[in-house]
Structure formats: structure tokens, C-alpha cells
C-alpha positions as CSV (number, residue, x, y, z in Angstrom):
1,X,15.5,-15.4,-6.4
2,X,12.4,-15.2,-3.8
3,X,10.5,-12.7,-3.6
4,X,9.1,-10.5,-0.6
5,X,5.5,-11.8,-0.7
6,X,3.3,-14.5,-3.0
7,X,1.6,-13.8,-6.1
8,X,-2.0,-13.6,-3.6
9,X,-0.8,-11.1,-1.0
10,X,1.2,-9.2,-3.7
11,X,-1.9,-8.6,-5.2
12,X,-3.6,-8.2,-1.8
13,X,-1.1,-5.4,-0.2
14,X,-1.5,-3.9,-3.6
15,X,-5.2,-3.6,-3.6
16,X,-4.8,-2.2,-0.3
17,X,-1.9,0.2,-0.8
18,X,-3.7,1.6,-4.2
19,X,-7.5,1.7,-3.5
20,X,-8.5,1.0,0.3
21,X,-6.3,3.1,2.1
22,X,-6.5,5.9,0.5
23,X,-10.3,5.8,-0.4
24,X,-10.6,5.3,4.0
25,X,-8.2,7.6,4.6
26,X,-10.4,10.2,2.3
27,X,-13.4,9.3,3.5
28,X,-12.1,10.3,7.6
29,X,-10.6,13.1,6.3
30,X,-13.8,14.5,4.9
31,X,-16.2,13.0,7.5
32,X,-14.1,14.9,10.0
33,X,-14.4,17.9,8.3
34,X,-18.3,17.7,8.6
35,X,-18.7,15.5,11.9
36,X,-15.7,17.1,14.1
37,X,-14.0,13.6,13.8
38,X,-10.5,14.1,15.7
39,X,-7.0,13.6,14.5
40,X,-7.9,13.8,10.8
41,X,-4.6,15.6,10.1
42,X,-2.8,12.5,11.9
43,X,-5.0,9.8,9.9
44,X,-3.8,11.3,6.6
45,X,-0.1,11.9,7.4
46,X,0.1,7.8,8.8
47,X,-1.9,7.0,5.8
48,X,0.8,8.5,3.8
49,X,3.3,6.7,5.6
50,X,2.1,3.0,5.7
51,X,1.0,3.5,1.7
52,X,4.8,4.8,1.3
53,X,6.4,1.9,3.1
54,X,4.1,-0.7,2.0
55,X,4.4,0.5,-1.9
56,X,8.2,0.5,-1.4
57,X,7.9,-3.3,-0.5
58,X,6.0,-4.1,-3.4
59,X,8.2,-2.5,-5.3
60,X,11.6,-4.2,-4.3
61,X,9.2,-7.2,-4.6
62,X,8.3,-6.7,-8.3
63,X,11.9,-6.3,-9.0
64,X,12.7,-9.3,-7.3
65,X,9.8,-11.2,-9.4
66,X,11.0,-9.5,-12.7
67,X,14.7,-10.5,-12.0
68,X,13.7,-13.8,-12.0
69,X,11.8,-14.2,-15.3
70,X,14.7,-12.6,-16.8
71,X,16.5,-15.6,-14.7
72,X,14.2,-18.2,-16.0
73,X,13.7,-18.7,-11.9
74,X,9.5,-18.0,-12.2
């Protein structure tokens, strides 16, 4: 079975999805807090929702990858 993404941007999207989106998103959210940044309630509720949707893809994706060990497939 094939999977949803390659090993590389498995690994990439997971990177993203576990430490640079939400270390950004923090960092706005408290910068706008002390510098009057706007829409900080908006960066951290689309945050939520790419990290959500993009950590659902890697998850159907790592079922797909674990189905096919169990397959022999990888």
C-alpha cells in the first residue's frame, strides 16, 4: 500500500506540525501580547487548525506505512 507522503516529508510535516508551528505560533501570541501585534487570537485558532489537519494526515499516513510492514510491502 502507498502511503500519503515519503519517508523525508513525513518527517518534514512532522517536525513542522510538532515543533515549528506551535513554537511560532507561541512566540506571536506572546509578542502580541507585549507589542500590540494584531489578530493573535486568529493566529492561534488557524494554528490549531492546520496542526489538526496536517497531524491527521500523518496519521492515516503512518497507518498506511505500518499496514504495509505487516504486509511485507515496505
Amino acid at each position: 500500500m502507498k502511503t500519503l507522503f515519503s519517508n523525508k516529508m513525513f518527517d518534514i510535516l512532522k517536525w513542522c506540525v510538532l515543533i515549528l508551528f506551535p513554537a511560532l505560533t507561541t512566540a506571536y501570541v506572546g509578542l502580541s501580547a507585549i507589542w500590540g501585534f494584531p489578530y493573535a487570537e486568529e493566529v492561534a485558532k488557524t494554528s490549531a487548525v492546520v496542526c489538526a489537519f496536517l497531524g491527521t494526515l500523518l496519521g492515516i499516513s503512518n497507518l498506511q506505512y505500518k499496514a504495509g510492514e505487516q504486509d511485507g510491502e515496505n
